[in-house]
Structures are given as structure tokens and as C-alpha cells.
C-alpha positions as CSV (number, residue, x, y, z in Angstrom):
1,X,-20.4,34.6,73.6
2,X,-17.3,36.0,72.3
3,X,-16.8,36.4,68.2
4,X,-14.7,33.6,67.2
5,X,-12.3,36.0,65.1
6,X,-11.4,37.4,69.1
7,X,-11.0,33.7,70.4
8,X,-8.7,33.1,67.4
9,X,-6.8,36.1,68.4
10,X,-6.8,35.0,72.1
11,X,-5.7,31.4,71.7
12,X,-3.0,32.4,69.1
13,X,-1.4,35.1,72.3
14,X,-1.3,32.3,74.8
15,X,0.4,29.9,72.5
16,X,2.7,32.3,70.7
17,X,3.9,33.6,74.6
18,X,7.2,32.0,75.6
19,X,7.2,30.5,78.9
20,X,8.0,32.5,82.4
21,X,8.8,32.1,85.4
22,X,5.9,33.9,87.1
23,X,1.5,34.2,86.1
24,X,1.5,36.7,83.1
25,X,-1.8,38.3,82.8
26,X,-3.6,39.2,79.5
27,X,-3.7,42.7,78.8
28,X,-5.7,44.7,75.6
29,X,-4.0,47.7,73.9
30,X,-6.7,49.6,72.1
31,X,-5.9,52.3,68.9
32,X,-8.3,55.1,68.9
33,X,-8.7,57.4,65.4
34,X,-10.7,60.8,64.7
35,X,-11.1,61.7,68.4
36,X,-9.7,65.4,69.9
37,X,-8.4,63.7,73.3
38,X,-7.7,67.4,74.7
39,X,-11.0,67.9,75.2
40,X,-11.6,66.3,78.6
41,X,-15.4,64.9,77.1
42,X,-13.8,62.7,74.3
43,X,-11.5,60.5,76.1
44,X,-12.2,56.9,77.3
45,X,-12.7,56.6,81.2
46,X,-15.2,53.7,82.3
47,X,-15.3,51.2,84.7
48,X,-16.1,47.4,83.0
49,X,-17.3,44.5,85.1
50,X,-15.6,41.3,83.6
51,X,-18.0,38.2,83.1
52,X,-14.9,36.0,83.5
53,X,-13.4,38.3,85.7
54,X,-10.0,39.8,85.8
55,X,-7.7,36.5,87.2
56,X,-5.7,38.5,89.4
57,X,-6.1,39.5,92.7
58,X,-8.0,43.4,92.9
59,X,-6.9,45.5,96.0
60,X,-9.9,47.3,97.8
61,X,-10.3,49.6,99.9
62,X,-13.5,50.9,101.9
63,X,-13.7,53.9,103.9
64,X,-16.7,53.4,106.5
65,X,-18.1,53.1,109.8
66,X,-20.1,51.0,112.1
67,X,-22.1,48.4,111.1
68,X,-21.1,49.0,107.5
69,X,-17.3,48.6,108.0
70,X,-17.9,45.5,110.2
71,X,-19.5,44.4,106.8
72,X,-17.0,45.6,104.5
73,X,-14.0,43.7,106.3
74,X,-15.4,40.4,105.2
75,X,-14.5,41.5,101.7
76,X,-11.9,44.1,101.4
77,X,-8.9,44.2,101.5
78,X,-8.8,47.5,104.5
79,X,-11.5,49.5,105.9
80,X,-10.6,52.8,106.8
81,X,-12.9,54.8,109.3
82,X,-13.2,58.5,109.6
83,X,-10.3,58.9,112.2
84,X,-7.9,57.3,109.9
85,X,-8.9,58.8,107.0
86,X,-7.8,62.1,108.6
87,X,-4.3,60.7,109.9
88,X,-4.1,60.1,105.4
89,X,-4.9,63.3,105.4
90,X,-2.0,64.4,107.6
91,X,0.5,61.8,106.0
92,X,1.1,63.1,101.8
93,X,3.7,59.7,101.7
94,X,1.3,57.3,102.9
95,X,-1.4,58.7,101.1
96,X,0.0,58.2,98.1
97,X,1.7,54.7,99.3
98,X,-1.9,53.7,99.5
99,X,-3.1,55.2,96.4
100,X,-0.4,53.7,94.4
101,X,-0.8,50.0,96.2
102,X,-5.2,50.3,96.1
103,X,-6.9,48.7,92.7
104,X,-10.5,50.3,93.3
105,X,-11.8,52.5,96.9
106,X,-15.6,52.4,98.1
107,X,-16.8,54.9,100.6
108,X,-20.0,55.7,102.4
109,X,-21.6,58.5,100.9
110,X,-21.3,60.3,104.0
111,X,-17.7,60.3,103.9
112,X,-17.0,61.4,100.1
113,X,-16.6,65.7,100.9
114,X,-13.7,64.3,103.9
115,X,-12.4,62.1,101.3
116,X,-11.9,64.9,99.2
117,X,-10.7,67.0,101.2
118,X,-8.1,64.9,103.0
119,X,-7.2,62.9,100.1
120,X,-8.5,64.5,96.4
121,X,-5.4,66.0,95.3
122,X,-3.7,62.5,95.7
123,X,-6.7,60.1,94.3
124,X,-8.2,62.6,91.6
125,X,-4.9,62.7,89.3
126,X,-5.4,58.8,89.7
127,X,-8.5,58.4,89.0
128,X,-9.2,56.5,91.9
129,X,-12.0,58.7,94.0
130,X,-14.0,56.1,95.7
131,X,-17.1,54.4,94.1
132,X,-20.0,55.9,96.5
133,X,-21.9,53.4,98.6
134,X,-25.7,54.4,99.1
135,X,-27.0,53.7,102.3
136,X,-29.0,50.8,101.5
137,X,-26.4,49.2,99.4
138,X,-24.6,46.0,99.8
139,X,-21.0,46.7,100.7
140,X,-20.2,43.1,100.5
141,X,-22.1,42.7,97.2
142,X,-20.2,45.8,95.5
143,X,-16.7,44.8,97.0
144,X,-17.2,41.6,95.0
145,X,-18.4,43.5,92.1
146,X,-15.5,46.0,92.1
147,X,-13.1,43.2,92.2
148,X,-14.0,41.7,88.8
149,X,-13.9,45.4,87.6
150,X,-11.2,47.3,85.2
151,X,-10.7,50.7,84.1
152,X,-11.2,52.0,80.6
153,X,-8.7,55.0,80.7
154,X,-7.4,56.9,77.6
155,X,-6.7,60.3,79.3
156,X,-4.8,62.3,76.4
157,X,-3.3,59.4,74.9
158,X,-4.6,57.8,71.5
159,X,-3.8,54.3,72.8
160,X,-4.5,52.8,76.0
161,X,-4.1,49.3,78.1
162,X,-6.6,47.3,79.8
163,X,-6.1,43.8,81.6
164,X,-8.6,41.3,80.3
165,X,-7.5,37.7,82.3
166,X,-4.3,35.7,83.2
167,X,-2.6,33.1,80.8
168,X,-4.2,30.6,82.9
169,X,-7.6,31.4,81.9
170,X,-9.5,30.0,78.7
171,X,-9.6,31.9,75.1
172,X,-12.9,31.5,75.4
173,X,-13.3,33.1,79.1
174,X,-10.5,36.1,78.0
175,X,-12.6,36.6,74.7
176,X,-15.6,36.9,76.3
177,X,-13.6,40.1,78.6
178,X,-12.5,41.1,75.4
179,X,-16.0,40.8,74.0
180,X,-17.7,43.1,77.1
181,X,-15.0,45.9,76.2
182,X,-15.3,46.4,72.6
183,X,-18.9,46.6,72.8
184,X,-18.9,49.4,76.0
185,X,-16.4,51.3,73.2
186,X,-18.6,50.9,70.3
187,X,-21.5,52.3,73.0
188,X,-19.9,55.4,74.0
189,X,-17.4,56.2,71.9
190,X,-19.0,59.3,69.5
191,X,-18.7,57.7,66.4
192,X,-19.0,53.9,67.8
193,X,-16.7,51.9,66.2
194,X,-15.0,54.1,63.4
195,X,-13.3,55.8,66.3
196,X,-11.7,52.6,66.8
197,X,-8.0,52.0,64.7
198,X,-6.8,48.8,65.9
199,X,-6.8,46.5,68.7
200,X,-4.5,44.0,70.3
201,X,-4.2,41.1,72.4
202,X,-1.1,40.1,74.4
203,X,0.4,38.6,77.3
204,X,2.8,40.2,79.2
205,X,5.7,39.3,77.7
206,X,4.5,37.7,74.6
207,X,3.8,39.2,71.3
208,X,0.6,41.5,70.3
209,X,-2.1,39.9,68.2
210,X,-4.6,41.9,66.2
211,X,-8.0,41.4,67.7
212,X,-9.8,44.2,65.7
């Protein structure tokens, strides 16, 4: 369970956000302090399963084959098999169409040095190489997984964004996001959580509200 100083903060960004015309989703802006972000070790980049999970639909994409792709297309959003991967390879526009368009990519581990090859110049600057399925994994099971997943990513930048949950989710389900990420900082950040300034909470539109 969530500190209630973070539900506090939660419930007071839902009720201070005006009302829109369309689902705004939750997002966290987090401060960092005393951390040289040009060196490539330093900076922020995890993935964080939600417990609540995102509230928003999370594209996937599986490159695979055979029985494993039959799998994977209960679940994903577009399997991809070897042949196709190479057409990506071929086509720079719709690589990058799909990068741009694709929350999270699995792939057999089989496939990952074609993958690079065909397609790492376009997902590596994204930081969207594909999460390696073992052979004996679940590609069903990890699909689901991945889609209740965000990214953690500071690259050089002292502050970074994160979606925590949808306006239509409780406080307590969005603080209990919130809750998951702070602690994963405080883990592996190098000096826990005096590398952390300030933290906010906000919907889309709305205003920020100090979390931490």
C-alpha cells in the first residue's frame, strides 16, 4: 500500500484537472540532483511492472515463428516472422513507422542478431530492442506482463516522465504505481533517495502536484 502523503497528492491532481473532452492519463515527472547524466552508467533506464497497471492500451509487438507466433497472436498486437522482419529491414520508413507506433517488442532469442541487424539502428536510439523470449518462456504470459509495463528513462536529462494510470483510475490504484516507482529509484539510483530533487503528479492537462 501506497504512503498516504502520495494518495493525497494523487487525489488532489484528479480533482484540481479541469474537464476534457477525451481520457487524460496520469503521468509522473521526476527531478533528479548530484547525478553526472553523461556518463551513460548514471542515468535512469528500467522497465516497471504496474500493480494497477498502466490504463491505457500498450502496443506489442512479437517477432517469432511457428508454434510460438501462433501463441503470441492471442496477445499481441502483430507478430512478425523472420521473412518480414527482413522486408523492415529493406523499408527505413516503415521501420521507423513501426518503431514510433510499437509501446514494447518481444522476440525469440533466436531472432535477436537479425533484429539487430535489420532493425538496431532504428530501435536502439529508442530504446525499444526487443525483451528476449527464452525458449521455454510463456509468450502469452510475458505479452500480458509487458503490457502493464513502463519505462524509466532519464537519458541525459535531469528530469524525466513516466505514465502512472488514467484519470479514471483510483488515487489509491495510481499511488500504489507511484509507490512501485519511487521505491525501484531509491533501489538503484547510487545514492538512493538523495539523488532524488522533486517529484510530481499530473494529469495531462491539469496542474503538477508535489508527490515527493
Amino acid at each position: 500500500m501506497a504512503d498516504q502523503e502520495i494518495e493525497n497528492a494523487v487525489s488532489r491532481a484528479l480533482e484540481e484537472a479541469p474537464e476534457r473532452n477525451f481520457r487524460e492519463t496520469v503521468d509522473l515527472a521526476v527531478n533528479l540532483r548530484d547525478l553526472d547524466l553523461n556518463d551513460p552508467s548514471n542515468r535512469v533506464d528500467e522497465s516497471v511492472v504496474l500493480p494497477a497497471g498502466t490504463g491505457q492500451e500498450t502496443t506489442i509487438v512479437v517477432f517469432a515463428e511457428g508454434e510460438t507466433a501462433l501463441r503470441a497472436e492471442e496477445a499481441a498486437d502483430d507478430v512478425l516472422d523472420e521473412d518480414e522482419l527482413a522486408e523492415l529491414g529493406d523499408d527505413d520508413d516503415a521501420a521507423k513507422d513501426l518503431a514510433d507506433d510499437t509501446d514494447f517488442f518481444i522476440a525469440e532469442k533466436g531472432m535477436m542478431q537479425d533484429i539487430g541487424r535489420y532493425l538496431g539502428t532504428v530501435l536502439g536510439p529508442r530504446g525499444k530492442m526487443p525483451e528476449p523470449l527464452d525458449p521455454d518462456d510463456d509468450v502469452v504470459e510475458v505479452v500480458n506482463r509487458m503490457k502493464n509495463t513502463v519505462q524509466l528513462r532519464s537519458g541525459e536529462r535531469r528530469t524525466f516522465h513516466t505514465r502512472v494510470g488514467a484519470e479514471d483510475m483510483s488515487a489509491e490504484d495510481i499511488s500504489d504505481n507511484i509507490d512501485v516507482i519511487v521505491r525501484r529509484l531509491h533501489a538503484d539510483l547510487e545514492k538512493g533517495p538523495l539523488n532524488v530533487d522533486t517529484i510530481y503528479v499530473k494529469t495531462t492537462m491539469g496542474p503538477a502536484v508535489e508527490v515527493a
